[in-house]
C-alpha positions in Angstrom: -21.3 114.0 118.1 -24.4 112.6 119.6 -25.2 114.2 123.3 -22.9 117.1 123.6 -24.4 120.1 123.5 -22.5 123.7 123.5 -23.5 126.5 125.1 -21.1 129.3 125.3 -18.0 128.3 127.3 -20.5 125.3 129.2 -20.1 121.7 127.7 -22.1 118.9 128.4 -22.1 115.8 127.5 -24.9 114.0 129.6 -26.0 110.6 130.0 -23.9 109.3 127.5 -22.9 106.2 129.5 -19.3 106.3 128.9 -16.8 104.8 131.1 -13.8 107.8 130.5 -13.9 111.2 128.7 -14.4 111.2 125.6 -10.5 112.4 123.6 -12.8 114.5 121.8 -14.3 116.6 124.4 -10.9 118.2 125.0 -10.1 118.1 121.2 -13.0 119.9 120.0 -14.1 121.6 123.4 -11.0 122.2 125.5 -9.7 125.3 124.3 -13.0 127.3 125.0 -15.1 125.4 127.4 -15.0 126.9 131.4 -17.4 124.1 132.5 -18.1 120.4 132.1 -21.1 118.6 132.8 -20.4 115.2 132.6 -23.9 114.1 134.7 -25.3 110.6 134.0 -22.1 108.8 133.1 -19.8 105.9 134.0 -17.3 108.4 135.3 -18.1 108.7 138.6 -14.9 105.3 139.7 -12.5 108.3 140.0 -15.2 110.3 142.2 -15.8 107.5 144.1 -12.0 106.6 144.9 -12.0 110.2 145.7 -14.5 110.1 147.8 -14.9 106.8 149.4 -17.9 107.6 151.7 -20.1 108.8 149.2 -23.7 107.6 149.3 -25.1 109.2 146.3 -23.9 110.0 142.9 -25.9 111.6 140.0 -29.3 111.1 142.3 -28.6 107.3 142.6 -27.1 105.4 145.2 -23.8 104.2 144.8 -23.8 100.3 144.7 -21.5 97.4 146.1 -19.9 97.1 142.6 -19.1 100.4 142.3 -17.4 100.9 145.1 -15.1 97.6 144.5 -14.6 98.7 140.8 -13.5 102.4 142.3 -11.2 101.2 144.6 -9.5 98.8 141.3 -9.8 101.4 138.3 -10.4 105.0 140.3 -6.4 105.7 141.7 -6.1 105.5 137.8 -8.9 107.9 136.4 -7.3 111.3 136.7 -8.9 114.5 135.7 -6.6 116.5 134.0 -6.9 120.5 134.2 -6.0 121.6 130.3 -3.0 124.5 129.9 -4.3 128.0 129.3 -3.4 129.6 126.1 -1.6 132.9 126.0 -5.1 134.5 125.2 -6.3 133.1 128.8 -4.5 135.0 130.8 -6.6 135.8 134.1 -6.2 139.6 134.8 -5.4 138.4 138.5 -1.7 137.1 137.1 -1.0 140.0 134.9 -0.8 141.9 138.4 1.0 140.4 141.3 -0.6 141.0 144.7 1.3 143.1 147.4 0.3 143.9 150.4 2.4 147.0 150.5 0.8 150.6 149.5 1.8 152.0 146.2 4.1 154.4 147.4 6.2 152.1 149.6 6.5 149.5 146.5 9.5 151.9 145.2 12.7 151.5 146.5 13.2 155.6 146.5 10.6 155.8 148.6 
């Protein structure tokens, strides 16, 4: 795959002028990768329905076209956030916060 280079858990895949993410980045890449660099594409409709009042985008200003092909095709450019697997459990969820001290958490005490 031309362009996408792995480095640990951070995938990019820059200047590849595509117009949607690639199936294959999340095939190959979505059960490791932690960050995405996407930089330098024809993503950015979704980011600019997003964010309507943007000037810039990847160091370039964002054009009339853009904007009008945005506000057709970005409403339908989600980003979708993958499922973790069961070995991606963040140590956060294994224990549930509670405000109370330890020894009030008991119901004896």
């Amino acid at each position: 795959m031309a362009g996408l280079m792995v480095s640990g858990t951070q995938v990019s895949y820059i200047g590849q002028d595509c117009r949607e993410i690639p199936e294959h980045l999340g095939r190959d890449c979505g059960h490791f990768a932690k960050r995405l660099d996407l930089s330098f594409n024809l993503l950015r409709c979704f980011v600019l329905h997003k964010l309507p009042r943007l000037k810039f985008l990847d160091a370039q200003k964002v054009t009339r076209q853009e904007r009008e092909e945005a506000l057709v095709r970005g409403a339908f450019m989600k980003v979708v956030k993958p499922k973790p697997s069961s070995g991606d459990v963040d140590a956060s969820q294994e224990h549930q916060y509670t405000p109370l001290p330890s020894a009030s958490r008991e119901l004896t005490s």
